[in-house]
C-alpha positions as CSV (number, residue, x, y, z in Angstrom):
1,X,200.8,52.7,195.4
2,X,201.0,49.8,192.5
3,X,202.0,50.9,189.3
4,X,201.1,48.8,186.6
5,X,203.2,47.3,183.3
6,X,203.2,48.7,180.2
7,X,203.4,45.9,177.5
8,X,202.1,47.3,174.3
9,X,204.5,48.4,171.2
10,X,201.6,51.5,170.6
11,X,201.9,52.1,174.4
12,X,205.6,52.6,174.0
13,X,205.3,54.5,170.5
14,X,202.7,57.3,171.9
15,X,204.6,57.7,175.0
16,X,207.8,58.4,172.5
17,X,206.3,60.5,170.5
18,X,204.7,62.7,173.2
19,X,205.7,62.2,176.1
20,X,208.7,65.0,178.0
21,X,212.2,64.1,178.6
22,X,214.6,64.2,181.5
23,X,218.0,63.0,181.5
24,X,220.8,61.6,184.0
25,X,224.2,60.7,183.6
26,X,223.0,57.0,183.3
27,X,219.6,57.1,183.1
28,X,216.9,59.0,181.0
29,X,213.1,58.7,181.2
30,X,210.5,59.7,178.8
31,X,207.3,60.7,180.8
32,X,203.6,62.0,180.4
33,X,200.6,62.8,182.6
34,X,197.9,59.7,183.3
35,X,195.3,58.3,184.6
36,X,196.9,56.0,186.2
37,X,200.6,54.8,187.1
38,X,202.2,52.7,184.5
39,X,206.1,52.1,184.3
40,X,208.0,50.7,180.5
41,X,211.8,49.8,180.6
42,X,213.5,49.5,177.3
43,X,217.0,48.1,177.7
44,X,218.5,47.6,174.2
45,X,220.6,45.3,173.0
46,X,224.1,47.5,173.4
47,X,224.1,46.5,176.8
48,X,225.2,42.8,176.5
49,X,223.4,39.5,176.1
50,X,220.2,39.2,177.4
51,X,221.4,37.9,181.2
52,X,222.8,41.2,181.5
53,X,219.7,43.1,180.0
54,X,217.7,41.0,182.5
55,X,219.1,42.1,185.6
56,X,219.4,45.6,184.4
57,X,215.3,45.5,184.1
58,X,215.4,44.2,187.4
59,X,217.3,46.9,189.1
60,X,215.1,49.4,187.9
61,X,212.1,48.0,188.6
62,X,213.4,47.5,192.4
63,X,214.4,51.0,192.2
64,X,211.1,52.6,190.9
65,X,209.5,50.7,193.9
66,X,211.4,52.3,195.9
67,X,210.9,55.8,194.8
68,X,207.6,55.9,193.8
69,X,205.6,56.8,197.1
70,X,207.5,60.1,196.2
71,X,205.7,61.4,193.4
72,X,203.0,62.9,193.3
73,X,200.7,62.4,190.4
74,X,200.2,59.7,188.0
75,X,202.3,59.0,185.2
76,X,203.3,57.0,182.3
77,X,207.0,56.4,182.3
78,X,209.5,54.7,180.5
79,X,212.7,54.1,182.0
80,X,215.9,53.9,179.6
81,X,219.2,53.0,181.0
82,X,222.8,54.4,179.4
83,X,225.8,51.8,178.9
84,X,227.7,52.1,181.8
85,X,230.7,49.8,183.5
86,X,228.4,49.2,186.9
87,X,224.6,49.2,187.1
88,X,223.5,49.4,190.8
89,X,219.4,49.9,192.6
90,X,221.6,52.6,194.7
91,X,222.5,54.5,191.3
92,X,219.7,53.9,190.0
93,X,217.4,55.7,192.8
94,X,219.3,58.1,193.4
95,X,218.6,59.0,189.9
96,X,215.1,58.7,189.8
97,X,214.7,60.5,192.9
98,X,217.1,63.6,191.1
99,X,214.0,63.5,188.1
100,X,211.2,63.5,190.5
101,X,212.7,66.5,192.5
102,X,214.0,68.6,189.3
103,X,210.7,67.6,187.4
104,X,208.7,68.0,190.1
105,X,206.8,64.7,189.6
């Protein structure tokens, strides 16, 4: 399944303001229902300089590849990682795949 980007600041703002919560010790995600699969990341600026931020997005795109034959509907998600010492795609889907189960998404 592909999930497509979501780009849009009003994208991002409804999702905010509507969407349910689930947290992690070093990941949350805000999520809602959708027609189809679309996945946000919003890394902010308290986790370094922007080489830093980059590879951060990177990890959790490769882990939401990775975990996203396991869910079963369609969602809108936005991904926001915690300030942690070591980001890692291992840490990272193993947290995602904790949501999906405890959410049952």
């Amino acid at each position: 399944m592909q999930y497509n980007r979501l780009k849009k600041q009003a994208d991002f703002q409804k999702l905010f303001h509507k969407g349910k919560r689930a947290h992690t010790a070093s990941l949350s995600i805000v999520y809602r229902s959708s027609e189809k699969m679309t996945m946000g990341i919003s890394v902010g600026k308290k986790h370094g300089k922007s080489v830093q931020r980059n590879r951060i997005k990177r990890l959790l795109r490769e882990a939401f590849r990775a975990v996203q034959g396991d869910m079963q509907g369609t969602y809108a998600i936005v991904l926001i990682p915690k300030v942690c010492e070591e980001y890692s795609v291992k840490n990272f889907e193993k947290q995602l795949r904790w949501i999906i189960q405890k959410e049952k998404l």
